[in-house]
C-alpha positions as CSV (number, residue, x, y, z in Angstrom):
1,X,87.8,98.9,50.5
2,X,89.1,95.7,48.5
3,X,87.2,92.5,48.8
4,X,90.0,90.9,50.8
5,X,90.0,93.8,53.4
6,X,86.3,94.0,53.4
7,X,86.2,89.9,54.3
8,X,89.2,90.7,57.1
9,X,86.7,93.8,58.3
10,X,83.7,91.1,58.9
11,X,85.2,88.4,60.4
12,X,87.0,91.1,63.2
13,X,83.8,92.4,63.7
14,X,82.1,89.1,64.0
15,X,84.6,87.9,66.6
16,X,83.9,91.5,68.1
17,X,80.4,90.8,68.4
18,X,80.1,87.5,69.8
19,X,82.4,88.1,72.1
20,X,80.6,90.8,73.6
21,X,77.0,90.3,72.5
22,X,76.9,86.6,73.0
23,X,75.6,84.1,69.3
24,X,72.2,85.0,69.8
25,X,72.9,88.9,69.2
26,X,75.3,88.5,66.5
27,X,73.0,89.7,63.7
28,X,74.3,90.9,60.2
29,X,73.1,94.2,61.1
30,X,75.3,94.1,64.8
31,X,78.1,92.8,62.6
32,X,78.3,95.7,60.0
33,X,76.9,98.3,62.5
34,X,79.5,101.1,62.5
35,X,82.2,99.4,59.8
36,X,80.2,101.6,57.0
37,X,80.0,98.1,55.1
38,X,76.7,97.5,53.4
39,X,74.9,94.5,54.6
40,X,74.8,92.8,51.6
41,X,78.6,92.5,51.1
42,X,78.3,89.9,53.5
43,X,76.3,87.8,51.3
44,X,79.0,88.8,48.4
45,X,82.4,87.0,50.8
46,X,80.4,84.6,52.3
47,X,77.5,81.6,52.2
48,X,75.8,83.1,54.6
49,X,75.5,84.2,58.0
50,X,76.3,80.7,59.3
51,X,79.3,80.4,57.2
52,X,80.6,84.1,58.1
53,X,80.3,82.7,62.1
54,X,82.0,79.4,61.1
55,X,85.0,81.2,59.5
56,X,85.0,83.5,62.1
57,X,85.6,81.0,64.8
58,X,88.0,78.7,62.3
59,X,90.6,81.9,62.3
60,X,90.3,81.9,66.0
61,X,91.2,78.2,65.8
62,X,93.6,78.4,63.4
63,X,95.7,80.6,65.8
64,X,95.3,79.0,68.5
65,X,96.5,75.7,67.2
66,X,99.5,77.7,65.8
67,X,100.2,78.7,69.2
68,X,99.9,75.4,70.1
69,X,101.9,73.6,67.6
70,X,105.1,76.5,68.5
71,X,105.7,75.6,71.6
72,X,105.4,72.2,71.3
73,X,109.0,71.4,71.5
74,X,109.5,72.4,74.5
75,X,108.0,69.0,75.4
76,X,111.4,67.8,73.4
77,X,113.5,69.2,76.5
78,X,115.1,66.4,78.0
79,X,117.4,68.4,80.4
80,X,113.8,69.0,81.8
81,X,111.9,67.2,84.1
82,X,108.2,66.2,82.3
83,X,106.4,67.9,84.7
84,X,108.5,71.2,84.4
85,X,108.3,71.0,80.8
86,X,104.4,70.5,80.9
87,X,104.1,73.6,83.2
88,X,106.3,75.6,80.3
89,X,104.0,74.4,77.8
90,X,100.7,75.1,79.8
91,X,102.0,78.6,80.8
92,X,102.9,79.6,77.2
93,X,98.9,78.8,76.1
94,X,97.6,80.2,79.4
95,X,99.2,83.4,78.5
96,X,98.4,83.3,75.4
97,X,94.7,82.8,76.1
98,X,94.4,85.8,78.3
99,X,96.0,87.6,76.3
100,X,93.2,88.9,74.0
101,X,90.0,88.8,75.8
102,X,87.7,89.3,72.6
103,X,89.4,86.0,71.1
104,X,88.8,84.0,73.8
105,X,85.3,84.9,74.9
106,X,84.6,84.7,71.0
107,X,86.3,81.3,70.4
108,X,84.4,79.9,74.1
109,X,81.0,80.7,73.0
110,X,81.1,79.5,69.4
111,X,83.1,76.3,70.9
112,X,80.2,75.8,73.2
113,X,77.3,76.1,70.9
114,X,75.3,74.0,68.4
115,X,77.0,75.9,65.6
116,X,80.3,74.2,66.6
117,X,78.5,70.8,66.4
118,X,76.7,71.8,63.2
119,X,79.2,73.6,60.7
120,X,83.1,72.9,62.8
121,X,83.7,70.2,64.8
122,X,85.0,67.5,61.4
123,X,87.7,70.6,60.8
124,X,88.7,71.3,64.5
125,X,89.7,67.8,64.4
126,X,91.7,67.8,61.1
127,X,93.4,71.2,62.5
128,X,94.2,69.8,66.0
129,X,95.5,65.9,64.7
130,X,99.1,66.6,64.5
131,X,99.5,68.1,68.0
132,X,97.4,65.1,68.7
133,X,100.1,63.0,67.3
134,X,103.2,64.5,69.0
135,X,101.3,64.3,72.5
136,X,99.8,60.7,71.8
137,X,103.7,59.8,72.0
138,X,103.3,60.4,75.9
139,X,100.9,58.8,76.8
140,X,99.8,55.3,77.3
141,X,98.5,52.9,73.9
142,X,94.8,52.6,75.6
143,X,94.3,56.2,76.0
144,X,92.4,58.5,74.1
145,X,94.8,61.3,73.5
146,X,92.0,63.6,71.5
147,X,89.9,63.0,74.7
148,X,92.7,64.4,76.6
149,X,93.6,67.2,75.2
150,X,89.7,68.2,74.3
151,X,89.3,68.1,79.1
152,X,92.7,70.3,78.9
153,X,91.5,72.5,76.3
154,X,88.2,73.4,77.9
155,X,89.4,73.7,81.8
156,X,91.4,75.7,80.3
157,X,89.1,77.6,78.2
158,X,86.7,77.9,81.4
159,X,89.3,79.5,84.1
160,X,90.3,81.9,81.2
161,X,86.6,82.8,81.2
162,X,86.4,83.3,84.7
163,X,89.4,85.7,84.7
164,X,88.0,87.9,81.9
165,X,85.2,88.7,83.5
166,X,86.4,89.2,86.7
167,X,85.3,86.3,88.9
168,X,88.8,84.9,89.4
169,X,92.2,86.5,89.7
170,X,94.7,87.0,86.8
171,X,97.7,86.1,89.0
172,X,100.8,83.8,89.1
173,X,99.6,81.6,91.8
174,X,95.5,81.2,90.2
175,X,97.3,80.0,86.8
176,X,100.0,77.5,88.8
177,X,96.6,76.2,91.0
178,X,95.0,75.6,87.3
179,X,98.5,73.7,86.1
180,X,98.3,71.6,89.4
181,X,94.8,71.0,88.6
182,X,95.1,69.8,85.3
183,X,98.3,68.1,85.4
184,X,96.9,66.1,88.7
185,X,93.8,65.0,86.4
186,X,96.0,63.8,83.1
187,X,99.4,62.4,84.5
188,X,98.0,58.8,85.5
189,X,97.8,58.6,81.6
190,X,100.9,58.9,81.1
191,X,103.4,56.3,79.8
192,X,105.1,57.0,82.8
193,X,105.7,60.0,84.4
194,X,109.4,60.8,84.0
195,X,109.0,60.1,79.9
196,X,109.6,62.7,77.4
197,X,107.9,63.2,74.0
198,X,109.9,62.3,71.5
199,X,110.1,62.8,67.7
């Protein structure tokens, strides 16, 4: 196995693992249980363990903002009305955050934990800044767009939880009650409600 498949190997595994063993079980030996990698490659692609967790959760992140940042021009739709634009938008990361149940209860419990606030936080804000700056165009000069999107992101992040392990439907009508939900909360921000992102 080359060193760049190895290093693809770990991080997979380590998203594997947190998602379902939860931070506190992800030990080096949980991550390289059953891979047939030796535990001391992981010292070899990595600083550490801390460092293997932290990249682990930044490819998570990197995707996600990815996702993020491709459907943004939807919110460039004038023929739409803002609100029917915003429920495109939210649907498009809804789906996408149910669709891979490992990622997302990976991504929620490194998001949540002191490792975030310790080793991640400084580059989640880097990644996120231009999606901040294309929304920050909707709404109003006195908010705080990144404070925003962070209550979006993590209502978000907590119905998604609830449908992957069961406690809440994954169904048409649950995800349009989470849109009305959010969009209720935020829209008072806004510049006004019929305006448009623009370029």
């Amino acid at each position: 196995m080359s060193p760049q498949s190895t290093r693809e190997t770990l991080l997979a595994r380590t998203i594997t693992v947190i998602a379902n063993e939860g931070l506190d079980k992800t030990t080096t030996k949980a991550i390289v249980a059953g891979t047939g990698i030796n535990e001391a490659y992981i010292y070899r692609s990595f600083s550490n363990k801390e460092d293997l967790l932290s990249k682990a959760f930044e490819l998570l992140d990197e995707e996600l903002v990815a996702k993020a940042m491709l459907h943004a021009p939807v919110m460039y739709i004038n023929q739409m009305g803002y609100e029917t634009r915003c429920m495109f938008y939210f649907s498009a990361m809804w789906d996408f955050l149910l669709g891979n149940r490992e990622k997302c209860l990976a991504f929620v419990r490194y998001y949540y934990s002191p490792y975030f606030e310790k080793y991640s936080v400084e580059d989640h804000k880097m990644r996120y800044q231009p999606l901040a700056e294309i929304f920050s165009k909707a709404f109003r000069d006195d908010v705080d767009v990144w404070m925003i999107l962070n209550y979006i992101l993590s209502v978000m992040l907590n119905f998604a939880v609830q449908v992957h392990n069961g406690q809440m439907p994954n169904e048409e009508a649950y995800a349009e009650y989470l849109f009305r939900v959010i969009y209720a909360s935020v829209k008072q921000y806004f510049r006004n409600e019929g305006a448009c992102v623009v370029q």
